[in-house]
C-alpha positions as CSV (number, residue, x, y, z in Angstrom):
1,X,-15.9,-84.4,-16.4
2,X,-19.3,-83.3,-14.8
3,X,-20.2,-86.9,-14.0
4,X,-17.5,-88.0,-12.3
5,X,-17.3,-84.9,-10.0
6,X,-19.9,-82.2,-9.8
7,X,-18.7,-78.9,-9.5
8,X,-20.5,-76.2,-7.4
9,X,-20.3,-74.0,-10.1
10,X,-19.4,-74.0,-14.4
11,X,-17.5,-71.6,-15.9
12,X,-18.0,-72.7,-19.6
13,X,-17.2,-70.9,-23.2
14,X,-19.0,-71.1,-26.1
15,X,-16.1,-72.0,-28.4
16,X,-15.2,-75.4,-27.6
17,X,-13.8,-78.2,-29.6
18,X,-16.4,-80.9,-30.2
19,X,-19.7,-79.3,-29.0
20,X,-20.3,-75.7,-28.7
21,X,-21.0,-74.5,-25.4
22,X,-24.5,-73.5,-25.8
23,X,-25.1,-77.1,-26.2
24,X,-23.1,-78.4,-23.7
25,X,-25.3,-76.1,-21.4
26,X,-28.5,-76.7,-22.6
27,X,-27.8,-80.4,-22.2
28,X,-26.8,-80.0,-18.6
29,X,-30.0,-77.9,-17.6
30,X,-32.0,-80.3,-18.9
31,X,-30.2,-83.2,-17.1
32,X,-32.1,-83.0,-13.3
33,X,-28.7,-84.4,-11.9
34,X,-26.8,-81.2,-13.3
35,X,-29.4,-78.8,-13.8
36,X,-29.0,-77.0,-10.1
37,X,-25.3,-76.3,-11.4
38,X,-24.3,-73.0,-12.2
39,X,-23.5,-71.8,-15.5
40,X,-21.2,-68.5,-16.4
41,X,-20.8,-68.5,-19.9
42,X,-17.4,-66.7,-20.5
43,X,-16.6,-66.1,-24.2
44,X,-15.5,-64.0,-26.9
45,X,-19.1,-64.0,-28.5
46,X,-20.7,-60.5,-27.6
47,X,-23.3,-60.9,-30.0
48,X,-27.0,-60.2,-28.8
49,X,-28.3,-63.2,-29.9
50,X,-25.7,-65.6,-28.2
51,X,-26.5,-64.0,-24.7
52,X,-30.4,-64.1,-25.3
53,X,-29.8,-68.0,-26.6
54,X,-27.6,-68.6,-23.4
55,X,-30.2,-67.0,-21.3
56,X,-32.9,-69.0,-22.7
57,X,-31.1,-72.4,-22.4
58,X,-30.5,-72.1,-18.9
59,X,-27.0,-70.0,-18.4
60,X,-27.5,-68.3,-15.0
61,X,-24.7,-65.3,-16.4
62,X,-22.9,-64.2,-19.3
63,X,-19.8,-62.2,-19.5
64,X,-17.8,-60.9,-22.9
65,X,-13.8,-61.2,-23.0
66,X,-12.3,-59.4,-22.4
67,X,-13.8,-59.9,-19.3
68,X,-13.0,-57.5,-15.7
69,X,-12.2,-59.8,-13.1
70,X,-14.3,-58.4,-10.5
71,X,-17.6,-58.8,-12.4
72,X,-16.7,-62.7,-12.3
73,X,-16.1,-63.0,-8.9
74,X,-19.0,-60.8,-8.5
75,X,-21.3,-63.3,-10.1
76,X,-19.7,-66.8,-8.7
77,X,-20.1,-65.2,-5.1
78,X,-23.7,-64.9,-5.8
79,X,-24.2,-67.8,-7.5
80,X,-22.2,-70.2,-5.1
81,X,-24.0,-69.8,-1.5
């Protein structure tokens, strides 16, 4: 979905389907056409090793579900200027 129309910003989970999202992120980061993008990673995971993993690949925030709305748009206003 990326290539065909680059958001401003990703909102992405770690549970997906076919690739977990910490993959799905690193590969973007790496990727100099995506790696300006954005990354929230919004998930269930909580554990201390998923956020520092998600930090190190790249993910510009984390946030836990539940999740309180105004810390998202907290972080998207700061990371869309």
């Amino acid at each position: 979905m990326v290539s065909k129309d680059i958001p401003d910003l990703i909102i992405l989970d770690i549970l997906l389907p076919k690739m977990d999202g910490h993959k799905v992120c690193e590969t973007l980061k790496k990727d100099p056409k995506y790696s300006k993008i954005p990354i929230i990673m919004l998930t269930a995971k909580d554990r201390e090793e998923d956020i520092i993993l998600a930090k190190n690949i790249g993910a510009d925030a984390y946030i836990s579900k539940p999740f309180d709305a105004p810390l998202l748009l907290y972080h998207i206003k700061n990371l869309v200027k």
